[in-house]
C-alpha positions in Angstrom: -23.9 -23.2 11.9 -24.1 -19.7 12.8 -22.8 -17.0 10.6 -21.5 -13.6 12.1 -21.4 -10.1 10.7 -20.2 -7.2 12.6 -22.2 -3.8 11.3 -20.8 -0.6 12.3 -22.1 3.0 12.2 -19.7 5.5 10.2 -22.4 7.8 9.7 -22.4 11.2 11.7 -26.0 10.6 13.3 -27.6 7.6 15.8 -28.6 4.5 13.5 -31.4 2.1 14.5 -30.9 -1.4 13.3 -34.6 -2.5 12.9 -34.5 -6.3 11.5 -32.8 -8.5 9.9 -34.9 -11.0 6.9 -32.8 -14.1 5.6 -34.0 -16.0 2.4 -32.3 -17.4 -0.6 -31.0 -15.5 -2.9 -32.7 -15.2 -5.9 -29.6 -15.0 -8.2 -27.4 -17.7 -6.8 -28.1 -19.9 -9.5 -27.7 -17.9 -12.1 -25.1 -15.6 -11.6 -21.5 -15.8 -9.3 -22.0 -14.5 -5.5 -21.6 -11.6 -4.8 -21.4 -9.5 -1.2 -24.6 -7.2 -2.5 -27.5 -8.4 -4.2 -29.7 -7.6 -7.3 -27.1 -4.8 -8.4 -25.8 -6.3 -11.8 -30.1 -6.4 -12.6 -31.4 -3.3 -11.1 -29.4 -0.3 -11.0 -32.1 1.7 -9.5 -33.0 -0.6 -6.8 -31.9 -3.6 -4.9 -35.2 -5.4 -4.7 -35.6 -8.5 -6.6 -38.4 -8.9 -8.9 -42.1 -10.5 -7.0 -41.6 -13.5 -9.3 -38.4 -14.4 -7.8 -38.9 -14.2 -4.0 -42.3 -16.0 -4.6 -39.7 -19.0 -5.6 -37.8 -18.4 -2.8 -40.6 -17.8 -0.2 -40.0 -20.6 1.5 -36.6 -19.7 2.8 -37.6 -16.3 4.4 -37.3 -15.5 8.1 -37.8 -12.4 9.9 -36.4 -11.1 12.9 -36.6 -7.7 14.6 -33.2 -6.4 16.1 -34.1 -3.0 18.1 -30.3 -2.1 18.3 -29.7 1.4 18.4 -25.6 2.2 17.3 -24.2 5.9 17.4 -21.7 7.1 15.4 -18.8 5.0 15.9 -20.3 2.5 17.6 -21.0 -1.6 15.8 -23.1 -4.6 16.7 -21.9 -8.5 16.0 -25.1 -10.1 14.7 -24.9 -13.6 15.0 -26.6 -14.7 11.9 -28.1 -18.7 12.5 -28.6 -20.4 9.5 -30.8 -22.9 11.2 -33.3 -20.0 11.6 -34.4 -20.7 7.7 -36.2 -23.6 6.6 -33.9 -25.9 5.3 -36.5 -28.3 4.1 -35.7 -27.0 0.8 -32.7 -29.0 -0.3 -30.8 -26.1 -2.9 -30.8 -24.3 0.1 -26.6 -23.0 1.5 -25.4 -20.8 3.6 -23.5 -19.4 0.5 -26.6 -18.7 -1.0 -28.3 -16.4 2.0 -29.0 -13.2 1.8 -29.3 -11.2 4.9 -31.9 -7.8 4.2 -31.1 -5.3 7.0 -33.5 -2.4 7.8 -32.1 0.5 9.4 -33.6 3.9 10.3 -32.5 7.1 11.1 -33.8 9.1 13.9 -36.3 10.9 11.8 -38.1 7.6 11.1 -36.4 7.5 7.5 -35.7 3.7 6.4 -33.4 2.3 4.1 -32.0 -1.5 3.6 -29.4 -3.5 2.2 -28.8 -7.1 1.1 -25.6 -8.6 1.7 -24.3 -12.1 1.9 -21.5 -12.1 4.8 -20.0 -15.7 2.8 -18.6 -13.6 0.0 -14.8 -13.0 -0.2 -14.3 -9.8 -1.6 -14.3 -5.9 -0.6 -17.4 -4.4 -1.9 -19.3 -1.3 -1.5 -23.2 -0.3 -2.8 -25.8 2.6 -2.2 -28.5 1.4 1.3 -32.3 1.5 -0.6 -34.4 4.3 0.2 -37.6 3.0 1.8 -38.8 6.8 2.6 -39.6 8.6 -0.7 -37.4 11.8 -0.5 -34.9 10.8 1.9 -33.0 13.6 3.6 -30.0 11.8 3.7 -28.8 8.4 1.9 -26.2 5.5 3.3 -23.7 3.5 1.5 -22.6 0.2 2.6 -18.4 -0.9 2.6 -18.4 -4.6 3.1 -14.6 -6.0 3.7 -14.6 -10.3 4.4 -12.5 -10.3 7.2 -12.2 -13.9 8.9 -13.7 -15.0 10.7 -16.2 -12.2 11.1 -16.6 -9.5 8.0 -17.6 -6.5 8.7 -19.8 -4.0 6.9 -20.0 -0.1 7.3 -22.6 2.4 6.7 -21.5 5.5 6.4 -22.4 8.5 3.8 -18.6 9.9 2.6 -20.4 9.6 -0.5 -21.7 12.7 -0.2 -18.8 14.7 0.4 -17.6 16.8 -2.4 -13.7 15.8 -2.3 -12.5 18.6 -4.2 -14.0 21.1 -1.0 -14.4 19.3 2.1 -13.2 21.2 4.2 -15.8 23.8 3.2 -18.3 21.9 5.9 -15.5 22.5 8.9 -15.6 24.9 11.4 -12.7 27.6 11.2 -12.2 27.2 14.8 -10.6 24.0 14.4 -6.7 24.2 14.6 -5.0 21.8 11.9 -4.3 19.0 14.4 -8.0 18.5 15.1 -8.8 17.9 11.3 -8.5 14.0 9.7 -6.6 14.7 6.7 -5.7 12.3 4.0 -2.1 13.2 2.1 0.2 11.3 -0.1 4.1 10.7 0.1 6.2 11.5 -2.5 3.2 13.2 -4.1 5.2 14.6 -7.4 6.2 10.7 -8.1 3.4 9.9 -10.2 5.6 10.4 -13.9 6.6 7.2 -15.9 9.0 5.8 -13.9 10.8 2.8 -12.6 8.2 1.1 -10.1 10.8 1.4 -7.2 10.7 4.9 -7.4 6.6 5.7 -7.9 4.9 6.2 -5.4 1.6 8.1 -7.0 -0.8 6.9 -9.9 -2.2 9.8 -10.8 -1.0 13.4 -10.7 -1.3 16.0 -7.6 -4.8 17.8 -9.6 -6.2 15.0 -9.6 -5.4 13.9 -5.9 -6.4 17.4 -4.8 -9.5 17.3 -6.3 -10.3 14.1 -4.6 -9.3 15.2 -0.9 -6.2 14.8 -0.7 -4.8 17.8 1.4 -1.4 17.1 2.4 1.6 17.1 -0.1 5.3 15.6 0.2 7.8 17.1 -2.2 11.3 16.3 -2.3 13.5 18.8 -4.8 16.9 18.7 -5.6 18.4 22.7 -6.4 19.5 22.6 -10.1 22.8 24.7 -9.4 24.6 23.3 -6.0 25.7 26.9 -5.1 23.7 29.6 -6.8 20.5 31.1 -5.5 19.7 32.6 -7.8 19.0 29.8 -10.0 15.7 29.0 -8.8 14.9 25.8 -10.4 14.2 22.8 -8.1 14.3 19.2 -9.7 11.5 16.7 -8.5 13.6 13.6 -7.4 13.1 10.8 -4.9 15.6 9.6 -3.0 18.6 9.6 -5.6 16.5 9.7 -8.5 14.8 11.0 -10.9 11.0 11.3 -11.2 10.2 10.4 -14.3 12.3 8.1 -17.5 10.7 11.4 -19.8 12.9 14.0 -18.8 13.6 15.9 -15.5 10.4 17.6 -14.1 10.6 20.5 -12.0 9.0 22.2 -8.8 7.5 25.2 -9.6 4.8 23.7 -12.2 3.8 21.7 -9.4 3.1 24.5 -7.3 1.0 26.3 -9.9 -1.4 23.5 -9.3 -1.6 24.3 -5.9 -2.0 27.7 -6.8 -5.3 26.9 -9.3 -6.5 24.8 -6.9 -7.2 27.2 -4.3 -8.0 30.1 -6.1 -10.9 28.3 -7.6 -11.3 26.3 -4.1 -10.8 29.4 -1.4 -12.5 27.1 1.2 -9.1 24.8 1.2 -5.5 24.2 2.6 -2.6 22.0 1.2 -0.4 21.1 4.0 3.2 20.8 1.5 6.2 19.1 3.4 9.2 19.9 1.2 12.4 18.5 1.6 15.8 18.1 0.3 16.8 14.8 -1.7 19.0 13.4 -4.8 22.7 13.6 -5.1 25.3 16.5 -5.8 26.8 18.6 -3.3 24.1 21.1 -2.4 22.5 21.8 0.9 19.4 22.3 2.9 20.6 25.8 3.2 21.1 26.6 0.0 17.5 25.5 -1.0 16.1 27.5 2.1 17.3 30.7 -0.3 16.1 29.7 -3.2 12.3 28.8 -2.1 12.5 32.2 0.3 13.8 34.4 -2.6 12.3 32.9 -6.0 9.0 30.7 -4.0 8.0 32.3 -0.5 8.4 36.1 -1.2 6.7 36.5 -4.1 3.8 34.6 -3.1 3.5 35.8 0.4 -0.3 36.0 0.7 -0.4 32.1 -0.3 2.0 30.4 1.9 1.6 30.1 5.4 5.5 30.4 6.9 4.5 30.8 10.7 5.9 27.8 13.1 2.9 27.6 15.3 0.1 25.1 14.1 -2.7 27.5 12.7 -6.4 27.3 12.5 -8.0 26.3 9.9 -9.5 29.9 9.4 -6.4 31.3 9.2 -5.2 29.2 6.3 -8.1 28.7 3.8 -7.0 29.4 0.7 -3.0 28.8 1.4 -0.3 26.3 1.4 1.0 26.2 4.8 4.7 25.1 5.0 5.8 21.9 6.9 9.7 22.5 6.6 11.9 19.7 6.3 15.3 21.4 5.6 17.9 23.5 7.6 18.3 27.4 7.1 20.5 29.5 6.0 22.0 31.5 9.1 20.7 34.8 7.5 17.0 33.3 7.5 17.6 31.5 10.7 18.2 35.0 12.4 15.2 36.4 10.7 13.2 33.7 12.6 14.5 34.7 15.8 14.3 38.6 15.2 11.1 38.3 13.9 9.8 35.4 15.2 7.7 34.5 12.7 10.0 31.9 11.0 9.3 30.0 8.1 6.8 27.1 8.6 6.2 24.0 10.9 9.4 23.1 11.9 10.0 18.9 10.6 13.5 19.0 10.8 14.7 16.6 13.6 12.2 13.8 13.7 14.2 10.7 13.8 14.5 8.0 10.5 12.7 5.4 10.7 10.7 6.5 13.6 7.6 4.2 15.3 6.6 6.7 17.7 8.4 9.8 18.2 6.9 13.0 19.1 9.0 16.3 17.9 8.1 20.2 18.0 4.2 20.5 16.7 4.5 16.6 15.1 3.6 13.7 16.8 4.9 11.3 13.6 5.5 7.4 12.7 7.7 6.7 9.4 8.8 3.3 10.1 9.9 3.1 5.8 12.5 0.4 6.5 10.7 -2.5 5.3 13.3 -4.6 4.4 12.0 -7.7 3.7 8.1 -8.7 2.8 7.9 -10.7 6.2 7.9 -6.7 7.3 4.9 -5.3 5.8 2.7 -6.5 8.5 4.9 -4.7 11.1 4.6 -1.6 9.2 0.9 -1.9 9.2 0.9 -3.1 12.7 2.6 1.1 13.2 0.2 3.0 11.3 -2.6 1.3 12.9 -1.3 1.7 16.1 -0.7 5.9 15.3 -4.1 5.6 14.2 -5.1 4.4 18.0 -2.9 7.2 19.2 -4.8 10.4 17.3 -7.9 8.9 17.7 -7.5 9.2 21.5 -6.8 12.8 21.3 -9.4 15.4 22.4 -8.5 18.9 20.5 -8.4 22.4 22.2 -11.1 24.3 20.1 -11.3 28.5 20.8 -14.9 28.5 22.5 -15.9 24.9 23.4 -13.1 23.4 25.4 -10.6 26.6 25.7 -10.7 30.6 25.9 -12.2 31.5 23.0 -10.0 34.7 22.9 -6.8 33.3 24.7 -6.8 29.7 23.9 -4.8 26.8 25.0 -2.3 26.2 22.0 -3.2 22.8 19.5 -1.7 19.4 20.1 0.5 18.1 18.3 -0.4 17.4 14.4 -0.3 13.3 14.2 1.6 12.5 10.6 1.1 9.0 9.9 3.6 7.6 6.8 1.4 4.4 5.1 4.7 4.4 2.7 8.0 2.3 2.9 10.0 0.6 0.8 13.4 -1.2 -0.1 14.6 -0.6 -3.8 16.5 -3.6 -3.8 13.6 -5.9 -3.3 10.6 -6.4 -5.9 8.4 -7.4 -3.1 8.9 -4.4 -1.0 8.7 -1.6 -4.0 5.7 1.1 -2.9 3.2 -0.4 -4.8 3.7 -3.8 -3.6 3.8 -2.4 0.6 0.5 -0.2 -0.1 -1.2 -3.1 -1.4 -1.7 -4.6 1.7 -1.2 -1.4 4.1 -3.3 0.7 2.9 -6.2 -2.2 2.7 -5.2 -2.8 6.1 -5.6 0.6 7.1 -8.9 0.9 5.8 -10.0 -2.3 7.0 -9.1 -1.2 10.8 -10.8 2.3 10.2 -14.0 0.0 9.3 -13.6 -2.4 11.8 -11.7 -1.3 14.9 -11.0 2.1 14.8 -11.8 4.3 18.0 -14.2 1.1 19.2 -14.0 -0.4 22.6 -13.6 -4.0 22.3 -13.0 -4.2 18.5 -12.8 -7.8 16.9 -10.4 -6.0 13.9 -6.7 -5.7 15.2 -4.1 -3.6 14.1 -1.1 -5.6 12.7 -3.0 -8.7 10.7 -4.7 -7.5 7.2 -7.9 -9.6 6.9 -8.5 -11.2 10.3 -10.5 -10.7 13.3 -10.4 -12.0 16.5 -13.3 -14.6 17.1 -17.0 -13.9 19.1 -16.8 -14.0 22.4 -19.7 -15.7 24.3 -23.1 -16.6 23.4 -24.9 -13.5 23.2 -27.0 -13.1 19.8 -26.3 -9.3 19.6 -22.5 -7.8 20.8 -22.6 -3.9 20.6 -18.9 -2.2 21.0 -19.0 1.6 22.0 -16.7 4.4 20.8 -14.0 5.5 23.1 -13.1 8.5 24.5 -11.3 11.0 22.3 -12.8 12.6 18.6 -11.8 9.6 16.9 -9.6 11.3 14.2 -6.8 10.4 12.1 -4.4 13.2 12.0 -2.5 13.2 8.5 -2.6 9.8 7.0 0.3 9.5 4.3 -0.2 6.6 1.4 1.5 5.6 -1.3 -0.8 4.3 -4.5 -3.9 6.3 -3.4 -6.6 6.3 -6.2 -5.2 2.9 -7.7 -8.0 1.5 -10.4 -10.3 5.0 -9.2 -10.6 3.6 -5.7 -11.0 6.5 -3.1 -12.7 4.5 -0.7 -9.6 5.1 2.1 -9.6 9.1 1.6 -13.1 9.2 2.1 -13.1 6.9 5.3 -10.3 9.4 6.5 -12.5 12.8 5.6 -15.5 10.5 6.9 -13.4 10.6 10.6 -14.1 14.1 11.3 -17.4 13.4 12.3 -16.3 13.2 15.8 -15.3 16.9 16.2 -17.5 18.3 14.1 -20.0 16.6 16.4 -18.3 17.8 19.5 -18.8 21.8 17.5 -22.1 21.1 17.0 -23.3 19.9 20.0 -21.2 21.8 22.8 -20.7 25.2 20.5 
């Protein structure tokens, strides 16, 4: 029976898949399975000790591949278990191991061992054949069925807290992959219908998180001079603790870039909770108490900016009305005050409004709906990665340039508070695995066996061909602003790196055409 695993490249440079060795694993009998091999015995090294392969010997078959993937690009190996000797009766497919050899262009090798029967997501540092490599790989294995998937790729080496330190600043904001959290103050002790966040905005900045959504409730319905603005979401409160406020939150920001100048924070804020205050009430308040004071922070304008432009500030995505005074400021001056995120319909799929291109399908009334919703971020996901951004210099006047595309926001979050099984935590569960599983497995590929709306399954292999390679389509392959709910759960950043990761595209375009 053949087993298949799809392998695709993540990494920013051309991978060559070399060969492929099958034998018995060496631990199978005395330890559980395991989709990487060795690792619980040898932290330094995934080779097993001589002793143990000389038992095993007898199993091992070697097979030379000579695929060559570029970055996006994956290969379906079609792994036959026939191809070992199977004389030696312990011998199961659940107890193969599969070494893969790749090398990079400069003739550097590295290798991992995986076992494509295993159930569970799993991720472990490639081998270093080449003393002194100049770069090192790390392989994500997810067990879709029928065909897992495993991804080399090297976010490891990103420093979260400034990633955006390695971008150009000729890229405007809607050519950047950018991960961000919804209701990113939610993270207090709280009822679990209304927490969204485990662990508090420093700590999701300094992981890569770039792209905060605040709702705030003004503490005095009618007087702006009161400046203080309650965290809430939806109706309630933050936190069971006592009420937390606004401006505490921003003097994270603040830190944040002062001691990481190379950074932006995208901050969406927006008016929730109950009483009988308005949108234009709180556009005073953040202009007088907020804004003014901290002028050469925020970034107010409503055009999408460039990156270089920004570094160092919050730039404001508005999602509140303004006063009439401020609203003829705008026009006089026409400057305004930030990204204009007013009228983008509830509950939208699809819709495309001012400088957002945005899906926030939240609705999910019923569990039966989670796959829907993931089925619409997925899809957005398609719809970014398609895009080809304007960039001063490359493709675009460098000194008059075509204005940006739209910036693609893409919610990950819903929710019904009457439901236990459609609380936040319970929805990002399976969309945000799904998510990451599709950036793995189908995301700007031609062809891919991953689809968009079923968490965990691929299409079947086609034909009879012993290697399929998919290409990358046309577009940078980004993922505008991807919006989850329980990022960081259990210390797993795996999803924000894959979505820093998905830059390589244009930065590869800047590199090779600028």
């Amino acid at each position: 029976m053949a087993v298949s695993l799809t392998v695709r490249n993540l990494s920013s440079a051309r991978i060559s898949l070399k060969h492929i060795e099958q034998f018995e694993d060496p631990s199978s009998r005395t330890s559980k399975a395991s989709a990487f091999s060795f690792a619980s015995k040898n932290k330094t090294s995934l080779a097993p000790l001589s002793g143990e392969l000389d038992q095993h010997s007898r199993t091992f078959k070697h097979e030379d591949l000579g695929v060559t993937l570029s970055p996006f690009e994956s290969c379906t190996l079609k792994l036959q278990k026939d191809a070992v000797n199977t004389e030696v009766s312990s011998f199961t497919t659940s107890s193969t191991l599969y070494r893969l050899t790749v090398e990079t262009p400069t003739g550097e090798r590295h290798r991992i061992d995986t076992n494509p029967t295993y159930t569970q997501k799993a991720s472990q540092p490639f081998t270093p054949l080449t003393p002194n490599p100049s770069t090192t790989f790390t392989a994500l294995y997810h067990p879709t069925k029928p065909t897992p998937h495993l991804s080399i790729h090297t976010n490891h080496a990103y420093d979260l807290a400034t990633w955006m330190k390695a971008l150009s600043s000729t890229l405007p904001l809607s050519a950047i992959s950018i991960p961000g959290t919804h209701n990113s103050h939610t993270h207090y002790h709280a009822l679990p219908s209304v927490r969204c966040q485990m662990v508090p905005v420093q700590t999701q900045l300094e992981n890569g998180i770039r792209f905060l959504d605040i709702r705030v409730q003004p503490s005095h319905a009618e007087d702006a001079s009161k400046k203080e603005l309650y965290l809430v979401h939806g109706a309630f409160p933050v936190s069971l603790t006592g009420t937390k406020y606004l401006e505490p939150m921003l003097k994270t920001c603040y830190e944040f870039l002062e001691k990481h100048p190379t950074e932006t924070i995208l901050v969406s804020l927006k008016r929730e909770g109950v009483g009988s205050s308005t949108d234009e009430l709180l556009s005073q308040i953040l202009e007088q108490h907020y804004f003014a004071p901290n002028k050469s922070i925020w970034h107010t304008s409503p055009r999408l900016p460039y990156l270089g432009d920004v570094r160092g500030k919050l730039v404001l995505v508005r999602r509140y009305h303004l006063h009439a005074d401020l609203r003829s400021k705008e026009e006089n001056e026409s400057r305004g005050t930030g990204l204009d995120a007013t009228s983008w319909p509830h509950n939208s799929t699809h819709a495309l409004h001012g400088p957002f291109c945005v899906q926030d399908f939240c609705e999910v009334m019923v569990p039966s709906d989670i796959p829907t919703k993931l089925l619409h971020s997925n899809d957005h996901l398609v719809r970014a990665a398609e895009c080809t951004a304007l960039i001063p210099g490359i493709n675009t006047d460098k000194t008059n340039p075509v204005p940006p595309g739209p910036l693609y926001l893409n919610f990950l979050s819903g929710s019904n508070f009457w439901r236990v099984g459609c609380w936040p935590g319970a929805i990002a569960g399976v969309v945000n695995r799904g998510v990451e599983e599709w950036l793995c497995g189908g995301h700007h590929l031609e062809g891919a066996l991953v689809t968009t709306g079923e968490p965990g399954k691929t299409r079947a292999v086609d034909g009879g061909e012993r290697f399929q390679v998919m290409r990358a389509k046309r577009g940078d392959g980004g993922t505008g602003v991807v919006i989850m709910d329980h990022v960081g759960l259990g210390g797993d950043w795996e999803l924000v790196r894959l979505v820093v990761g998905m830059n390589m595209g244009v930065l590869g375009r800047v590199r090779v055409e600028g």
